[in-house]
DSSP file (Angstrom, degrees, kcal/mol; ACC not computed):
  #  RESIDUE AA STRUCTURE BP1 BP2  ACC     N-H-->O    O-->H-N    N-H-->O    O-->H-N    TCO  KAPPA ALPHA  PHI   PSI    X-CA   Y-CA   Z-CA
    1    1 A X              0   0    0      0, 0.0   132,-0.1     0, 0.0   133,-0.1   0.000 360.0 360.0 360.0 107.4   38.2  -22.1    3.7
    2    2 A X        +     0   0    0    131,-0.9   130,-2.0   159,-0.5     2,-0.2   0.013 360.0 167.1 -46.1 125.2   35.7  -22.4    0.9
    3    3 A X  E     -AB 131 160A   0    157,-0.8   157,-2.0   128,-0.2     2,-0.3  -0.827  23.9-163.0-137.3-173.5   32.6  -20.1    0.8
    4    4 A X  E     -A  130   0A   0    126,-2.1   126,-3.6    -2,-0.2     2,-0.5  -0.954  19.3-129.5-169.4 147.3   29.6  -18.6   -1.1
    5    5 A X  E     -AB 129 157A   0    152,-1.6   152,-2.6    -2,-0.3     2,-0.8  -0.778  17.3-142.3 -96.2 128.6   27.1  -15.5   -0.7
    6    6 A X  E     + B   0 156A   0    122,-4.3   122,-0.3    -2,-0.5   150,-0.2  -0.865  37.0 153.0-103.8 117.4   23.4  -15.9   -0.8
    7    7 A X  E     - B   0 155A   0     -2,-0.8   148,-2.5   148,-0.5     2,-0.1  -0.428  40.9-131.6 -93.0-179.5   21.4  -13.0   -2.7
    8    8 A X        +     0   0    0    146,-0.3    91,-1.7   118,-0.2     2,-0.5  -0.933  32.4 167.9-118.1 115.1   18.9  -11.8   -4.4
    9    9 A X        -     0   0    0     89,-0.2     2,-0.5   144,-0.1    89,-0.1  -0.886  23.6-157.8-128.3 147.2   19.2   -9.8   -7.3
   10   10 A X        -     0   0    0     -2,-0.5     2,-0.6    62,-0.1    62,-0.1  -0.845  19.5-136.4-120.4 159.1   17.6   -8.4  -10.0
   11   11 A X     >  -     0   0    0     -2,-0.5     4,-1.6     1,-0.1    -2,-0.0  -0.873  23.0-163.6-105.6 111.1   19.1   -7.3  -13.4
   12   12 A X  H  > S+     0   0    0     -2,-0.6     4,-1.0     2,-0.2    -1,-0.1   0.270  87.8  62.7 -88.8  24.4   17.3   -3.9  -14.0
   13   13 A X  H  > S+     0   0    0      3,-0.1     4,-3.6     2,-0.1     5,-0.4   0.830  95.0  60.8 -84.5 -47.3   18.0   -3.6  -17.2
   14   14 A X  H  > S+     0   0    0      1,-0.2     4,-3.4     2,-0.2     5,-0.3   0.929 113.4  44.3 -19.8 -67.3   15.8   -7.1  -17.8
   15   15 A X  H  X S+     0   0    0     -4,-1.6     4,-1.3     1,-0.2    -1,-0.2   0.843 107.4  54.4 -64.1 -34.5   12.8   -4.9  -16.3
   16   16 A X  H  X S+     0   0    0     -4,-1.0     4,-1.2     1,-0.2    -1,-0.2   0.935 112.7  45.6 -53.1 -47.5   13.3   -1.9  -18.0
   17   17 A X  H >X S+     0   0    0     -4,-3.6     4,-2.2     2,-0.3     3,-1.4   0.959 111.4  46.4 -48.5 -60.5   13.2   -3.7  -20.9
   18   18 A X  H 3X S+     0   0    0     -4,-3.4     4,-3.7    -5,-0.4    -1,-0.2   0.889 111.7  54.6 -51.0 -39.1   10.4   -5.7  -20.4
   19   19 A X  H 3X S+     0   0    0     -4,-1.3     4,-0.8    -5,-0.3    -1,-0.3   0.716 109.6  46.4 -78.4 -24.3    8.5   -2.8  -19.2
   20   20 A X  H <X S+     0   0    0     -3,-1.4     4,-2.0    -4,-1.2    -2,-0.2   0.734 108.8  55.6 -71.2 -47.3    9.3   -1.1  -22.2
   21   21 A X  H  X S+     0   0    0     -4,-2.2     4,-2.2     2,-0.2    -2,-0.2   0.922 109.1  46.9  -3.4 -91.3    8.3   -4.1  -24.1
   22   22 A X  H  X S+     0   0    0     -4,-3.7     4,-2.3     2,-0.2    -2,-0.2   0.898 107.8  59.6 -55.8 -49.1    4.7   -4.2  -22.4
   23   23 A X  H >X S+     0   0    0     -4,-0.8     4,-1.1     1,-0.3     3,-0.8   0.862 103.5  50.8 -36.0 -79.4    4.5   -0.5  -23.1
   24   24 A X  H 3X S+     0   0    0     -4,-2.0     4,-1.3     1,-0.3    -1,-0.3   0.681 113.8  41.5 -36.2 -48.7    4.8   -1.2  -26.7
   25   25 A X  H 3X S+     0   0    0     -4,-2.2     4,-1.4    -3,-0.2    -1,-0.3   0.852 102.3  65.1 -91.8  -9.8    2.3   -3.7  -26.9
   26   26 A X  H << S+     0   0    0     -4,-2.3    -2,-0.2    -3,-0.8    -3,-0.2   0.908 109.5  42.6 -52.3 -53.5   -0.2   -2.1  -24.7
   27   27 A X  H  < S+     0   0    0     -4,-1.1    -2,-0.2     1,-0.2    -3,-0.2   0.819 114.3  46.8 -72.6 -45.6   -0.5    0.8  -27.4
   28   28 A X  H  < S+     0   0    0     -4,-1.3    -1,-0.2    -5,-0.1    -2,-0.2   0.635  89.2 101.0 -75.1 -22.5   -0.5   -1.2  -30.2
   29   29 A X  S >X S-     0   0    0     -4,-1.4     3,-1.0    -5,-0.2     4,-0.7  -0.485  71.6-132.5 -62.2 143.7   -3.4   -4.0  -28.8
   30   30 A X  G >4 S+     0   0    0      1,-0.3     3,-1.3     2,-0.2    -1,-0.1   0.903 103.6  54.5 -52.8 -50.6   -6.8   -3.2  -30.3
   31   31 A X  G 34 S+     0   0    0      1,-0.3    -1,-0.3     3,-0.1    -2,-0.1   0.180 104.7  51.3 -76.9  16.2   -8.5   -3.5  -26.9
   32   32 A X  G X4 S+     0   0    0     -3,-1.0     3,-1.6    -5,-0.1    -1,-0.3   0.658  84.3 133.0-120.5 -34.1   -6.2   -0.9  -25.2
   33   33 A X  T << S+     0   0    0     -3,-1.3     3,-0.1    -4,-0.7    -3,-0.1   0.458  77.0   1.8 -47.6 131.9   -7.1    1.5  -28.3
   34   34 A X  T 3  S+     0   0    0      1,-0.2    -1,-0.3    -7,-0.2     2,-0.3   0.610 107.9 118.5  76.6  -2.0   -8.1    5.2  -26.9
   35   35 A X  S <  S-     0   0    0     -3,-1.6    -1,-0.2    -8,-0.1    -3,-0.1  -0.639  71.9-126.1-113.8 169.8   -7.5    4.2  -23.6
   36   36 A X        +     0   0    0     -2,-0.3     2,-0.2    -3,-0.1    -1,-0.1   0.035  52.0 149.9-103.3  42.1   -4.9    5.6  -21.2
   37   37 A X        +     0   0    0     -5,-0.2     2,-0.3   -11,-0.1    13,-0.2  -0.364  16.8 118.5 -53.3 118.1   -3.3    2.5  -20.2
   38   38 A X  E     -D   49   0B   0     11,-1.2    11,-2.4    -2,-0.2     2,-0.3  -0.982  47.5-115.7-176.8 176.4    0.5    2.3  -19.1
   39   39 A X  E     -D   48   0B   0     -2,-0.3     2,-0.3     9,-0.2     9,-0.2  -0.934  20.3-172.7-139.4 144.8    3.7    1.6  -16.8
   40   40 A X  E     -D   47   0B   0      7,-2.2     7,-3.2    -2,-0.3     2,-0.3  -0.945  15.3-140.0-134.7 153.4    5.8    4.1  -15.7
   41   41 A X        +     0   0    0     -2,-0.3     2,-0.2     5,-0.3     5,-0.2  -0.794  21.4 170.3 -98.0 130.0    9.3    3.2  -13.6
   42   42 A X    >   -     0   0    0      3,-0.4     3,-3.0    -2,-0.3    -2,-0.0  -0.843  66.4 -54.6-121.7 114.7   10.9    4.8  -10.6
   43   43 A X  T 3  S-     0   0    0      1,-0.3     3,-0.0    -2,-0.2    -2,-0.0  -0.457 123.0 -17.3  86.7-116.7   13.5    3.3   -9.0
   44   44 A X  T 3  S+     0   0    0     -3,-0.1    52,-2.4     1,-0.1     2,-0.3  -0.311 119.2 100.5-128.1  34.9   12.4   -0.2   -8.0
   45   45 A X    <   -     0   0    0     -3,-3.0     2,-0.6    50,-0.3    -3,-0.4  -0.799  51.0-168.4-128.1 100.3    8.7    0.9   -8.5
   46   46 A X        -     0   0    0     48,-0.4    48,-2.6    -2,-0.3     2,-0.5  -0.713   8.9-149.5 -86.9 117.6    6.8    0.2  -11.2
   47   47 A X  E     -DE  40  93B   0     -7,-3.2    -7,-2.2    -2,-0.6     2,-0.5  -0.748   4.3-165.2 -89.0 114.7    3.3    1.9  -11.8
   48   48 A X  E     +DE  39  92B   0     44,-2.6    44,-3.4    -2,-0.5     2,-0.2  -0.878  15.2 178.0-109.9 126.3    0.7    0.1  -13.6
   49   49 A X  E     +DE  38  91B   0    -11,-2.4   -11,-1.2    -2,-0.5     2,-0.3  -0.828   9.7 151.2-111.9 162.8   -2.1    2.6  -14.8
   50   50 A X        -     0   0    0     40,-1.1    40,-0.2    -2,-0.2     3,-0.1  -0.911  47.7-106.4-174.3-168.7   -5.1    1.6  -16.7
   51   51 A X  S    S+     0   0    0     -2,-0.3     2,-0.2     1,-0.2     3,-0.1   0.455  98.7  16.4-113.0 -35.7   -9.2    2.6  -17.5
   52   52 A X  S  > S-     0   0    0      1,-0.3     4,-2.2    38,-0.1     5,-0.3  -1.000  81.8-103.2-162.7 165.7  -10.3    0.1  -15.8
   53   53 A X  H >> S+     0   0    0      1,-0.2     3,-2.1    -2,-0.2     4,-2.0   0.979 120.1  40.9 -58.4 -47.4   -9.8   -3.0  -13.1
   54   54 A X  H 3> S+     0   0    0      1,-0.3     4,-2.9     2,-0.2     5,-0.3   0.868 110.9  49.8 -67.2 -28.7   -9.6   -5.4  -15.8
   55   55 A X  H 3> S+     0   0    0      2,-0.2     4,-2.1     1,-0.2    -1,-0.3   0.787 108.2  62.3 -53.2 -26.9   -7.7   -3.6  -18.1
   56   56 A X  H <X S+     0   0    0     -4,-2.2     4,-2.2    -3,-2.1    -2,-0.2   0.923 103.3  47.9 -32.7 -73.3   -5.8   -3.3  -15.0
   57   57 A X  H  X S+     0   0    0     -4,-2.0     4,-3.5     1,-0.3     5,-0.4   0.877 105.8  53.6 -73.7 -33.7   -5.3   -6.7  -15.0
   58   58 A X  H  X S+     0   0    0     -4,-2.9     4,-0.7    -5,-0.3     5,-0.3   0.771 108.1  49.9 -89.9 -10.9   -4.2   -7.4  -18.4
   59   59 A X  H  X S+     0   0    0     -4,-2.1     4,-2.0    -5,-0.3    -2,-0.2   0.915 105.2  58.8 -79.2 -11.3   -1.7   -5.0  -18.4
   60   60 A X  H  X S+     0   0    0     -4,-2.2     4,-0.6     2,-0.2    -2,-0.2   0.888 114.8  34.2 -80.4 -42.7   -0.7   -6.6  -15.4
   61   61 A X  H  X S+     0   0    0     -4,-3.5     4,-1.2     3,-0.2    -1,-0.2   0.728 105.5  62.8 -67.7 -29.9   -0.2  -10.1  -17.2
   62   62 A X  H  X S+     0   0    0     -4,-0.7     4,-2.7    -5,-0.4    -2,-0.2   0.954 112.2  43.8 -68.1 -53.6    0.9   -8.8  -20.5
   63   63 A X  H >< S+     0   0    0     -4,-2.0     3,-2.1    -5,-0.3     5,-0.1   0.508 117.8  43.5 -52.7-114.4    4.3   -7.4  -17.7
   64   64 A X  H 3X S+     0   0    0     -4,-0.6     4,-1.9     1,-0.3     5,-0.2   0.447 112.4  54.9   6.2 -68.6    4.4  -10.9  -15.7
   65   65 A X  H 3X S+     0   0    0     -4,-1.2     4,-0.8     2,-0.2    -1,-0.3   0.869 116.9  33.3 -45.1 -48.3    4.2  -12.4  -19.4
   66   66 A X  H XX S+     0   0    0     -4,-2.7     3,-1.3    -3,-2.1     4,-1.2   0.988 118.2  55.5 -92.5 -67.1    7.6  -10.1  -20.8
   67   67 A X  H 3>>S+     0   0    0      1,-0.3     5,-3.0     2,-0.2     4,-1.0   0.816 107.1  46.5 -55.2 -42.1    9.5  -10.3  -17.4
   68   68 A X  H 3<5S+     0   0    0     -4,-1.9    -1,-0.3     3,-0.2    -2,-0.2   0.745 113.1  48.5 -57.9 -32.7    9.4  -13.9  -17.2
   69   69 A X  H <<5S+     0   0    0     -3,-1.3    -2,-0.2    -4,-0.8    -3,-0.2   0.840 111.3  53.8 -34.2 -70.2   10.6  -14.2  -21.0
   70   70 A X  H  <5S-     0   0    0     -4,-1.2    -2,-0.2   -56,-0.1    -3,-0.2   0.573 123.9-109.4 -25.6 -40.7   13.4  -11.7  -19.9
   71   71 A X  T  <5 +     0   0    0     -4,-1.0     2,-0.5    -5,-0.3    -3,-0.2   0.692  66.2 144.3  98.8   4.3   14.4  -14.0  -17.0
   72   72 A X      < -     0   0    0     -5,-3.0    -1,-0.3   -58,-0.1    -2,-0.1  -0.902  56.1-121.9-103.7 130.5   13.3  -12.1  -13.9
   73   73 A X        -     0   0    0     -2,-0.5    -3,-0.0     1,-0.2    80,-0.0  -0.268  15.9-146.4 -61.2 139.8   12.2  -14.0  -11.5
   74   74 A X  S >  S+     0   0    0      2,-0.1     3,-0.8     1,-0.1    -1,-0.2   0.307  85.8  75.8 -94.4  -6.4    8.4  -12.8  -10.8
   75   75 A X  T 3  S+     0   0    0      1,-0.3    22,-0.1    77,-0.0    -1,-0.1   0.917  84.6  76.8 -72.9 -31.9    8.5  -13.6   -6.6
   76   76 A X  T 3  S+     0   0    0     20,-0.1    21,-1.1   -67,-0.1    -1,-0.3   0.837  76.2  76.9 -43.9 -38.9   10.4  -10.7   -6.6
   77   77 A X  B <   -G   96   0C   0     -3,-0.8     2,-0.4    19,-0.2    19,-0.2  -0.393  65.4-148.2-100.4 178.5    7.9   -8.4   -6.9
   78   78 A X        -     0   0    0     17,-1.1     2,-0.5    16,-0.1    -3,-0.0  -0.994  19.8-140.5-141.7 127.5    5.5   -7.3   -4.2
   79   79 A X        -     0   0    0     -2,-0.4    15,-0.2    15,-0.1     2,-0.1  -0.702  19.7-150.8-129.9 107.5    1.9   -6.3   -5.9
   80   80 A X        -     0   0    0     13,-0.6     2,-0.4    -2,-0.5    -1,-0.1  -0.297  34.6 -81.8 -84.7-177.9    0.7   -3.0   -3.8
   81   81 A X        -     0   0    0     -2,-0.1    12,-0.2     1,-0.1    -1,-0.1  -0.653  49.3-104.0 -96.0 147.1   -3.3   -2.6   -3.5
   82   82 A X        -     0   0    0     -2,-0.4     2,-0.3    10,-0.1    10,-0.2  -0.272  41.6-160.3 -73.6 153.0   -5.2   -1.0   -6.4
   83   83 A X  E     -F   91   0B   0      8,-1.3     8,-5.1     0, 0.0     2,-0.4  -0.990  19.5-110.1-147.5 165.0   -6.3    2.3   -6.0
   84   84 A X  E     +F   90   0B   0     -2,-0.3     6,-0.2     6,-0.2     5,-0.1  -0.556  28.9 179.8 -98.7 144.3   -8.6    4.6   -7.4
   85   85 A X        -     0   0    0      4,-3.9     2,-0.2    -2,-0.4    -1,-0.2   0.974  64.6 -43.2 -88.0 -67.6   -7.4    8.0   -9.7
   86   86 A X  S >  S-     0   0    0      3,-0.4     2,-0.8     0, 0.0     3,-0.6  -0.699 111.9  -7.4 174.6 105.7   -9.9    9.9  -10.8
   87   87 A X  T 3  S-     0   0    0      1,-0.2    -3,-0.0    -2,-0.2   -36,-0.0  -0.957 130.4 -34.6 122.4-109.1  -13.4    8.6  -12.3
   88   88 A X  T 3  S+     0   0    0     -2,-0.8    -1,-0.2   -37,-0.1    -3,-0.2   0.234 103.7 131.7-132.5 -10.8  -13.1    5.1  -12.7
   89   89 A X    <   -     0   0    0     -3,-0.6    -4,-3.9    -5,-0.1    -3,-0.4  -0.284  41.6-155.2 -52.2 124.4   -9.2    5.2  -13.7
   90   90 A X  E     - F   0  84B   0    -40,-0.2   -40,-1.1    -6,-0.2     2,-0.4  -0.682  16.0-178.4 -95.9 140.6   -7.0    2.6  -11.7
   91   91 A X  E     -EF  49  83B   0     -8,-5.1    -8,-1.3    -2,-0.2     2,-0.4  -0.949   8.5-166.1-144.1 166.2   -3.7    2.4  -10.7
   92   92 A X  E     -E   48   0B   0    -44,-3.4   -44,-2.6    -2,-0.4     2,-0.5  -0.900  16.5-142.8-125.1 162.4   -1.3   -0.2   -8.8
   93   93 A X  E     -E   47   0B   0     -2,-0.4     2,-0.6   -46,-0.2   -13,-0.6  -0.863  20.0-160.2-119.8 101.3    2.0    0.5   -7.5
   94   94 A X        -     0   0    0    -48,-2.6   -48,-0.4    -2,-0.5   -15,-0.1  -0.535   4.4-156.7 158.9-167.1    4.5   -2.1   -7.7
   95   95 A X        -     0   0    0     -2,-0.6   -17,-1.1   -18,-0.2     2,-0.4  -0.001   9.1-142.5-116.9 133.0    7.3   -2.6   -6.2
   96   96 A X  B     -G   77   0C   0    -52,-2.4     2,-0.3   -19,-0.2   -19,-0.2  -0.631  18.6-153.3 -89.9 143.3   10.6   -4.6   -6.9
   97   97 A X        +     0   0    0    -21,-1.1     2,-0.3    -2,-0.4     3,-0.0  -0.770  18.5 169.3-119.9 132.8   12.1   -6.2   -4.1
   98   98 A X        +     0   0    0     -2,-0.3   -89,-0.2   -89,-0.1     2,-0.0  -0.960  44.6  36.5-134.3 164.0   16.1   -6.9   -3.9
   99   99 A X  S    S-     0   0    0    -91,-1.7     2,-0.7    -2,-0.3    28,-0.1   0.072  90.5 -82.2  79.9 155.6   18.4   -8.1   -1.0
  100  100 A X        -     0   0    0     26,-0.9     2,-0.3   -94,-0.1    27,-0.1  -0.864  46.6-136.2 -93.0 114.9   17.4  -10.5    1.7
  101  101 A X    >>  -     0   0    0     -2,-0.7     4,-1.7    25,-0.1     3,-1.1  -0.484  31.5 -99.7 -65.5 120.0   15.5   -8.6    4.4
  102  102 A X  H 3> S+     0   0    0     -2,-0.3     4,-1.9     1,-0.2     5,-0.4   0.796 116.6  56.4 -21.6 -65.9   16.5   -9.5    7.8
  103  103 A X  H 3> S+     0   0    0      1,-0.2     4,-2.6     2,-0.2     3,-0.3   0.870 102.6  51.5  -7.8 -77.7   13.9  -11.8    8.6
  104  104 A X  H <> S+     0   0    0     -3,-1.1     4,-1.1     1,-0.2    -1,-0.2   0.751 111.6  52.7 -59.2 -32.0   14.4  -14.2    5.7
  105  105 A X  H  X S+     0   0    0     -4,-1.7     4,-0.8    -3,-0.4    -1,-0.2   0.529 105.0  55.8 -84.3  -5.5   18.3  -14.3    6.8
  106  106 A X  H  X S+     0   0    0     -4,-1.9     4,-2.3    -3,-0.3     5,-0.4   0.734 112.6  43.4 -73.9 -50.3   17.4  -15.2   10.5
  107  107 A X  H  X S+     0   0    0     -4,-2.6     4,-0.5    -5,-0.4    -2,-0.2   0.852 108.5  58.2 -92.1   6.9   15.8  -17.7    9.2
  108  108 A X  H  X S+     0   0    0     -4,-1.1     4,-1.8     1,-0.2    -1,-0.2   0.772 110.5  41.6 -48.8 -43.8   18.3  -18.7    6.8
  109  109 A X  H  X S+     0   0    0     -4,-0.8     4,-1.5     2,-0.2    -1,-0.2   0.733 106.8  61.0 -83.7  -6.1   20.8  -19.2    9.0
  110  110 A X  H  X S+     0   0    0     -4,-2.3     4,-1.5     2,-0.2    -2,-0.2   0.535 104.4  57.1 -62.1 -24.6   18.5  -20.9   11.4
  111  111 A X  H  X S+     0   0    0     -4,-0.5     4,-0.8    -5,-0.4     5,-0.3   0.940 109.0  42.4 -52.7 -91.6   18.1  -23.3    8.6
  112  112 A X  H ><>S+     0   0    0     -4,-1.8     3,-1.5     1,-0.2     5,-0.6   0.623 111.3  52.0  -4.9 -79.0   21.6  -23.9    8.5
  113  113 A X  H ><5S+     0   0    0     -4,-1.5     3,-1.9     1,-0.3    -1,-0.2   0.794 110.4  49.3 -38.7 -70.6   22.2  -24.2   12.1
  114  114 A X  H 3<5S+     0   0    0     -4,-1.5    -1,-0.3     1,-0.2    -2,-0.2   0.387 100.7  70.6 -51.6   2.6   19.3  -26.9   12.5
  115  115 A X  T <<5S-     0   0    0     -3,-1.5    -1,-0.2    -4,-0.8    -2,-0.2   0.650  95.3-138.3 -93.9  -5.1   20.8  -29.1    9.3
  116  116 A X  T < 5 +     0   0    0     -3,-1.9     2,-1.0    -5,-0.3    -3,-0.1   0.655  49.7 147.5  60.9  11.2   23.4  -30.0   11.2
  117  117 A X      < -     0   0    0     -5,-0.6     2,-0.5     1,-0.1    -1,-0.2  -0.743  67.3-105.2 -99.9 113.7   25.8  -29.6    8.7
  118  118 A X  S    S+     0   0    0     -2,-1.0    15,-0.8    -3,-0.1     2,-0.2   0.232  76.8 131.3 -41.1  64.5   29.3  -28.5    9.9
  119  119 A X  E     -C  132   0A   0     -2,-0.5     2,-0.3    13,-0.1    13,-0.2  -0.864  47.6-153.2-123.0 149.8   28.7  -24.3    8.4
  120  120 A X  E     -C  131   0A   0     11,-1.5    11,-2.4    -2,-0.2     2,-0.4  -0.975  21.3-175.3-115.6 141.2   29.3  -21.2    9.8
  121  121 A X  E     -C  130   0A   0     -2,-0.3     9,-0.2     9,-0.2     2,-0.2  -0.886   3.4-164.7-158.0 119.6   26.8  -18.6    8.1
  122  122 A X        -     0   0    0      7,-1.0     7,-0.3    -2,-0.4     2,-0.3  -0.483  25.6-122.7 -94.7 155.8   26.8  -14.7    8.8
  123  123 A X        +     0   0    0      5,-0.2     2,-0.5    -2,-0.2     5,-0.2  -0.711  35.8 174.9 -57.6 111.2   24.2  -11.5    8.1
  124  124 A X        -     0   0    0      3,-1.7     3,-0.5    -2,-0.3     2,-0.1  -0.629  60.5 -67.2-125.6  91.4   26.6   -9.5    6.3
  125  125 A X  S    S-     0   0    0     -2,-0.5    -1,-0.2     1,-0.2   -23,-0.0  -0.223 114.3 -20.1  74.0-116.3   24.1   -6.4    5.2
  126  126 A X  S    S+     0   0    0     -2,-0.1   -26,-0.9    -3,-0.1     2,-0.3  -0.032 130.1  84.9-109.7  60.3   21.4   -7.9    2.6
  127  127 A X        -     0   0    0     -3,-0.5    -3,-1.7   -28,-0.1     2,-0.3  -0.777  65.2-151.0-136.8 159.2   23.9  -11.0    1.9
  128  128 A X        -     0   0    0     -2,-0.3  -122,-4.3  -122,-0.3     2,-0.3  -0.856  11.9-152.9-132.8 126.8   24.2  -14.1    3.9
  129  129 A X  E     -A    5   0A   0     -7,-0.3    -7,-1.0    -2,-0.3     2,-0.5  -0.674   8.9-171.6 -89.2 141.0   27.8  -16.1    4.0
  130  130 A X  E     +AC   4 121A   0   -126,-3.6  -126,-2.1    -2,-0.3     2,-0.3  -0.979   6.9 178.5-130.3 135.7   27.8  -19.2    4.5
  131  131 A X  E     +AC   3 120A   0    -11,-2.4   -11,-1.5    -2,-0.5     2,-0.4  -0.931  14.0 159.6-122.4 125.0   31.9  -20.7    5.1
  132  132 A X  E     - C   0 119A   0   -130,-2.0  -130,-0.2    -2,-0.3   -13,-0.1  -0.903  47.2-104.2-141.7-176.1   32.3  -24.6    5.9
  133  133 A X  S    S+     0   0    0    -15,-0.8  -131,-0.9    -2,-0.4     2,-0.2   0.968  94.5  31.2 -64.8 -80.3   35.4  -26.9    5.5
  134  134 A X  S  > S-     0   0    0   -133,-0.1     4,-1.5  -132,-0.0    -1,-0.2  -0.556  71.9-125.6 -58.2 126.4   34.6  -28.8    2.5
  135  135 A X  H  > S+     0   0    0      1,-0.3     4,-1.5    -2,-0.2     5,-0.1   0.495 106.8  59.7 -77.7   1.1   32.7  -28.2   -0.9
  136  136 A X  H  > S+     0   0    0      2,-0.2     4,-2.0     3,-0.2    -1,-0.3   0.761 101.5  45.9 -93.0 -19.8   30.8  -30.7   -0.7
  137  137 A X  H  > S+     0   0    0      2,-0.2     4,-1.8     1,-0.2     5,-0.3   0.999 114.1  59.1 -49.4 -65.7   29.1  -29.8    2.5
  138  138 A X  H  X S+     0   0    0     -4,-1.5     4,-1.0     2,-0.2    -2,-0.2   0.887 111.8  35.7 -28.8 -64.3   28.9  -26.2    0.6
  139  139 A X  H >X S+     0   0    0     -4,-1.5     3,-3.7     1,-0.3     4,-2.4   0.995 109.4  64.2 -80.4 -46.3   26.9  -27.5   -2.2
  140  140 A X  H 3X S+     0   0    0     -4,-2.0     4,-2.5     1,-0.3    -1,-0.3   0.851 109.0  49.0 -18.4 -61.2   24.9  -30.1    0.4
  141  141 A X  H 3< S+     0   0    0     -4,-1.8    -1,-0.3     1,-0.3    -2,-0.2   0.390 108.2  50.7-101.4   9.4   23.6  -26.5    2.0
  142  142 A X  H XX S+     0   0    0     -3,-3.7     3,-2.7    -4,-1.0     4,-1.5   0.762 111.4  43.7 -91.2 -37.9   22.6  -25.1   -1.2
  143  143 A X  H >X S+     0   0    0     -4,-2.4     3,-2.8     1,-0.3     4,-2.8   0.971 114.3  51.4 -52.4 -52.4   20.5  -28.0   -2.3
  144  144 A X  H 3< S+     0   0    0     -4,-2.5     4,-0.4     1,-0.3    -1,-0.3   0.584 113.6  44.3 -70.0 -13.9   19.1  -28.0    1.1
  145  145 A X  H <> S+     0   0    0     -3,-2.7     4,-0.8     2,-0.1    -1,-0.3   0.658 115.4  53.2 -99.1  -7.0   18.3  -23.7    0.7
  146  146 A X  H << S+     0   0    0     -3,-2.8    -2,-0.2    -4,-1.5    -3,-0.1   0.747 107.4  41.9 -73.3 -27.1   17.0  -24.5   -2.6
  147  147 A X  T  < S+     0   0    0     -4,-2.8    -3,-0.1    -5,-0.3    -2,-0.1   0.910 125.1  49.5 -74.1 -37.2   14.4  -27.4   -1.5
  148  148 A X  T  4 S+     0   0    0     -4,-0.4     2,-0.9    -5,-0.4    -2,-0.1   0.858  98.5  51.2 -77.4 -47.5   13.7  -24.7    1.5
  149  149 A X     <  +     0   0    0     -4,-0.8     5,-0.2     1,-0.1     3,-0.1  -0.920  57.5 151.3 -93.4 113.8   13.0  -20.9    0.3
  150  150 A X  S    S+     0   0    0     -2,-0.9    -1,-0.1     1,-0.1     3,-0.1  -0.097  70.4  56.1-125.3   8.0   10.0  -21.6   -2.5
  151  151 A X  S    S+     0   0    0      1,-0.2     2,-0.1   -75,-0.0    -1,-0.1  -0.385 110.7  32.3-135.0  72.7    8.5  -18.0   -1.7
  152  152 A X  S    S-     0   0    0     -3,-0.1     2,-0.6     2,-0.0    -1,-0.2  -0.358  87.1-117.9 135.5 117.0   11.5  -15.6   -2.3
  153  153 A X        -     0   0    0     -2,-0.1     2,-0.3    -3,-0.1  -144,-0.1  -0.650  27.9-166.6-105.0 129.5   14.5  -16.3   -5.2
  154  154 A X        -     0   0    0     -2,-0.6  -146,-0.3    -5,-0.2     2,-0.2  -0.785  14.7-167.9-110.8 155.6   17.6  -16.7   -4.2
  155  155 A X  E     -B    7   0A   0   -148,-2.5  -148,-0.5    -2,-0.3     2,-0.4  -0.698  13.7-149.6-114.6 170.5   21.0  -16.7   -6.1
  156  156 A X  E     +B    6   0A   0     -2,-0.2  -150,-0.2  -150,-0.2     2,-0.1  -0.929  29.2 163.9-138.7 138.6   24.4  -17.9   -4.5
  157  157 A X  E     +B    5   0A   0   -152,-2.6  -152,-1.6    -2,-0.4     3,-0.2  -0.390  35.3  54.0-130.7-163.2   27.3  -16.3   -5.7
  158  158 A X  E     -     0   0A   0   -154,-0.2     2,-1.0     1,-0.2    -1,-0.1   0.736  58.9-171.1   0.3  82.8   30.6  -15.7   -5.0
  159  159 A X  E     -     0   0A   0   -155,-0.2     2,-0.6    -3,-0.1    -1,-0.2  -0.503   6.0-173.7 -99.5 117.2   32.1  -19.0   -4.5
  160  160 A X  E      B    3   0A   0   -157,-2.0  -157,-0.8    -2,-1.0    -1,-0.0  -0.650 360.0 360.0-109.2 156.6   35.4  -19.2   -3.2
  161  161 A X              0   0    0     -2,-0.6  -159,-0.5  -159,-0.2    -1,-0.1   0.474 360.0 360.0 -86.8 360.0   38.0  -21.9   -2.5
């Protein structure tokens, strides 16, 4: 019985890079010069620090600019609220999001269910499988989860026969 997993995933090496990237031009831009402007990484959290909000905000585009380049999808990440450090130094926290969060897989498979199309499609952790007869059906309920999820990027993988 043919199937196929829907994720999300991100390749952290892509971010590091990119974040390393931005790093590199942040110190070298004229307008950053003297200032204490930067990203630092944990995990799946990325710290944007900066002098001021707008500086703020162009480091925040100069990242978006190099991650998109890289090939990571930018819906992924989830933009925490600026906060203040000490003075007038800002920072934002934030954070990258992988796996399908329950929610979004209720209502993937509620999708399904309502397409009518002859699929069976489990929660399997942060995965959803979706198993049907026929591959054409299969690929029918990807177009039909690509036209659908536009605020969250999804991959489908493992496709079996």
């Amino acid at each position: 019985m043919p199937s196929f997993d829907i994720v999300s995933e991100v390749n952290q090496v892509e971010v590091r890079n990119a974040v390393d990237q931005s790093n590199k031009e942040v110190s070298t831009r004229y307008d950053f010069k003297g200032s204490d402007a930067r990203i630092e990484v944990s995990e799946k959290v990325l710290t944007l620090f900066a002098d001021a909000e707008f500086q703020l905000d162009q480091v925040k585009d100069i990242l978006l600019g190099k991650l998109s380049k890289r090939g990571v999808d930018v819906r992924c990440l989830d933009h925490g609220k600026l906060e203040k450090v000490s003075g007038n130094k800002v920072k934002q926290a934030i954070t990258v999001r992988e796996g399908i969060e329950t929610e979004l897989s209720k209502k993937i498979v509620r999708l399904i269910k309502d397409s009518k199309l002859k699929l069976q499609a489990s929660i399997q952790g942060e995965a959803v499988r979706v198993s049907g007869a026929k591959r054409d059906i299969l690929q029918e309920c990807i177009a039909l989860i690509r036209k659908e999820i536009t605020d969250f990027p999804v991959q489908f993988n493992n496709f079996r026969d």
